[in-house]
Each structure stands twice: as structure tokens, then as C-alpha cells.
C-alpha positions in Angstrom: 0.0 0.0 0.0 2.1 3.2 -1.2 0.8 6.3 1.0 1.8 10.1 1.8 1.8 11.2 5.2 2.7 14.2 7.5 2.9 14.9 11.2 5.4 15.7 13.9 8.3 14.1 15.5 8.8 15.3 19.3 11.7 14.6 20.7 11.7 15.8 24.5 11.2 19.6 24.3 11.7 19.8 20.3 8.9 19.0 17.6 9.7 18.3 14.2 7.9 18.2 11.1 7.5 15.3 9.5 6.5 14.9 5.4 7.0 12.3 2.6 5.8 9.1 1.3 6.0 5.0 2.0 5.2 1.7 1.5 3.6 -0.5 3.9 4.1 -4.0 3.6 3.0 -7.0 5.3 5.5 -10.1 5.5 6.2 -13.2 8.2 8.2 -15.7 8.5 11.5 -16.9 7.2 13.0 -16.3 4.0 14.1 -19.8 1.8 16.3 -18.3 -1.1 18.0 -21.4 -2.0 15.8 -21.8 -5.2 14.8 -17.9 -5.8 16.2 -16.7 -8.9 15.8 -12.9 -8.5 13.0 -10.4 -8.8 12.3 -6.8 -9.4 10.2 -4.6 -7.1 9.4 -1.0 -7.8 7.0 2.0 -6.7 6.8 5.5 -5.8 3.9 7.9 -5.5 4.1 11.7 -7.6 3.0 15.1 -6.1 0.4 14.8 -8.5 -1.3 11.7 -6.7 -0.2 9.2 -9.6 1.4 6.2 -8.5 2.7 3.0 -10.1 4.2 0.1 -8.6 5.5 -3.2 -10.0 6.8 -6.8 -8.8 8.0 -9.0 -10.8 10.2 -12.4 -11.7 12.9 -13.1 -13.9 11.6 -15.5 -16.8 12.3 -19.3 -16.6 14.2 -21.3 -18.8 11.1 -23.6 -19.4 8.5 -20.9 -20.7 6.6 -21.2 -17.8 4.4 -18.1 -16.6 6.2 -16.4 -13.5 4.7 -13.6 -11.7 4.7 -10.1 -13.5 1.8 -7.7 -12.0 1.8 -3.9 -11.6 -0.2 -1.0 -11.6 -0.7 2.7 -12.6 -2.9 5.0 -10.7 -3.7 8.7 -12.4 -4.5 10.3 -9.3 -6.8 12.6 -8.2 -6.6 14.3 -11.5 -7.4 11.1 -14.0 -10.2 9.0 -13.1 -9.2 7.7 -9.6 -8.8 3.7 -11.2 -6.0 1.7 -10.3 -4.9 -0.1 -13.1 -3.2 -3.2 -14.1 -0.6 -3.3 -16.0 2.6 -6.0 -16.9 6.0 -5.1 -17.1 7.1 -5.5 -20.3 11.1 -4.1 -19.6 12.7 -4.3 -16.1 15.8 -3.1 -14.4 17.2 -6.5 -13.5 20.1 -6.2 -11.4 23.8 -6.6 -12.8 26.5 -5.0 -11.2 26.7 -3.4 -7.5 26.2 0.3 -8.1 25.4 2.5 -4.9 24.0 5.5 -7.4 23.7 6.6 -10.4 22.4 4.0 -11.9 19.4 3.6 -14.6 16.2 1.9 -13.1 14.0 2.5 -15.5 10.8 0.3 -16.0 8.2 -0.2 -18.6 4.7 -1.3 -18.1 1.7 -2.2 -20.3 -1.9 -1.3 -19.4 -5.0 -1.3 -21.0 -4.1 2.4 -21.3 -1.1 1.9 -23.7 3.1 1.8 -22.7 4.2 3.8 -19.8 7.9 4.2 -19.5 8.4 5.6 -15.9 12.8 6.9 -15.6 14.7 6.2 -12.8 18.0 6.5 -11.3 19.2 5.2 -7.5 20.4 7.9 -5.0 20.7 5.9 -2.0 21.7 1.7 -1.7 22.3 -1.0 0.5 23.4 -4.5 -0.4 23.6 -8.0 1.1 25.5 -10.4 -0.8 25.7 -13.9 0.4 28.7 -16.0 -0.9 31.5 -14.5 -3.6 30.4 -11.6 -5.5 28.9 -13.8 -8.1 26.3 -15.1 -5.2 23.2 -14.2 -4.2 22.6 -11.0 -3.9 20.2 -8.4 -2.5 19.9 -4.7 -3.6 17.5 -1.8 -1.4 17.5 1.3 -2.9 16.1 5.2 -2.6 15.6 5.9 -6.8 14.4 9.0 -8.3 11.4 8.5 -10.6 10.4 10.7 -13.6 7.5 10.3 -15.2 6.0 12.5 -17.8 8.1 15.7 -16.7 7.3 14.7 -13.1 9.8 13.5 -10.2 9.0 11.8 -7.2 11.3 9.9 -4.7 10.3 5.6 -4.5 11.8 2.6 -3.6 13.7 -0.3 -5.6 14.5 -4.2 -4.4 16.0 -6.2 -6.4 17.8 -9.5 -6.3 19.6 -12.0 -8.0 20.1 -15.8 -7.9 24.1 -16.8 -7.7 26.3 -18.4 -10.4 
């Protein structure tokens, strides 16, 4: 569930303001990565009110389906519908990059192609084994869409060698 929210931080006699976006999430239990192959998560919400968010697994060598769902939302200023959409081009991860790097993501909706831009500003990694391993990648990117920015989130992993 992506939000906005604002309030204040009191810290004994001090009060701080408090505004910016997240994503609340829902999860239990332990993780069993032995088998997972890697996946791509994305969202952010824009001033506007538009949001997207995607999540999505790297296709198997079978042909088999594997999940791929995502949204776009217009916001207050569109018709309020949150729409599904498929990621049709996905910033899979490669090498360890702390910034800079292009996230973009492309999604297809019953409202056409949406190319949403992004670049990471702020990462964190776990990598479990050589370099080549498993590895896990959390990331602050800056999203543009359409002439508009917005701060979001990126995970991403990917299976070892």
C-alpha cells in the first residue's frame, strides 16, 4: 500500500515536522532463497497523486508463466482507477552500483506503454557467498514520469552463479 503522510516528531522539548511518502508492507516468517532466482520490485507515488508500482520475476528457462503484475494509478486528476498493468522491460540487477544508476521500468496497461525513468540515489546490499552469489539490492531511486519527479523505492535481487 504506497501512502503520503505528514505529522510531527517530538523529541523531549523539540517538535519536528514530519513529510514524505512510503510503502507499507505485510510479510512473516523466514525467507528460503535457495531456489529464488531474483525479482524486481518497484513504486513510488508523484505530487500529482499518480502512483505505479510493479513486482516482478525473472523468466524461466522452461517458458513457464512467472509472476509479473503492476499498476498505474492517475490520481486525483485522472479517473481515480487503479490499473493493471505488466512489465514489459525491467531493471534487472547486474553489477553493485550505490548511485547513479538507470532503473527504468516499462509497463503495459489497457491504457497503452508507460515508461516511468529512474535513477538510484541511496543503496544498501547483502550479498551472500563470492560476489557472483546471491545477492540483494535496497535502494532510494528518483522517478520521472511524464516531466514529473518523485522519490520511490527499488529491491531487487539475483540468484548466484
Amino acid at each position: 500500500q504506497l501512502f503520503r503522510a505528514t505529522g510531527r516528531l517530538r523529541v523531549g522539548d523539540e517538535e519536528h515536522p514530519l513529510a514524505g511518502g512510503g510503502l507499507r508492507i505485510r510479510r512473516t516468517g523466514v525467507r528460503r532463497l535457495a531456489a529464488f532466482r531474483g525479482h524486481v520490485w518497484q513504486s513510488a507515488v508523484f505530487p500529482s497523486g499518480r502512483a505505479f508500482g510493479c513486482l516482478l520475476y525473472p523468466p524461466r528457462d522452461d517458458d513457464k508463466a512467472t509472476l509479473n503484475e503492476g499498476f498505474v494509478f492517475d490520481g486525483p486528476d485522472g479517473d481515480g482507477r487503479l490499473v493493471p498493468a505488466r512489465v514489459v522491460d525491467a531493471p534487472w540487477l547486474g553489477d553493485l552500483q550505490a548511485a547513479g544508476e538507470d532503473v527504468p521500468v516499462t509497463l503495459e496497461s489497457e491504457r497503452g506503454t508507460t515508461t516511468i525513468h529512474g535513477e538510484t540515489c541511496l543503496s544498501t546490499f547483502i550479498v551472500m557467498g563470492p560476489l557472483e552469489g546471491f545477492a540483494l539490492h535496497q535502494a532510494i531511486a528518483r522517478y520521472r514520469w511524464d516531466g514529473e519527479a518523485a522519490n520511490g523505492m527499488l529491491e531487487r535481487s539475483r540468484a548466484g552463479a
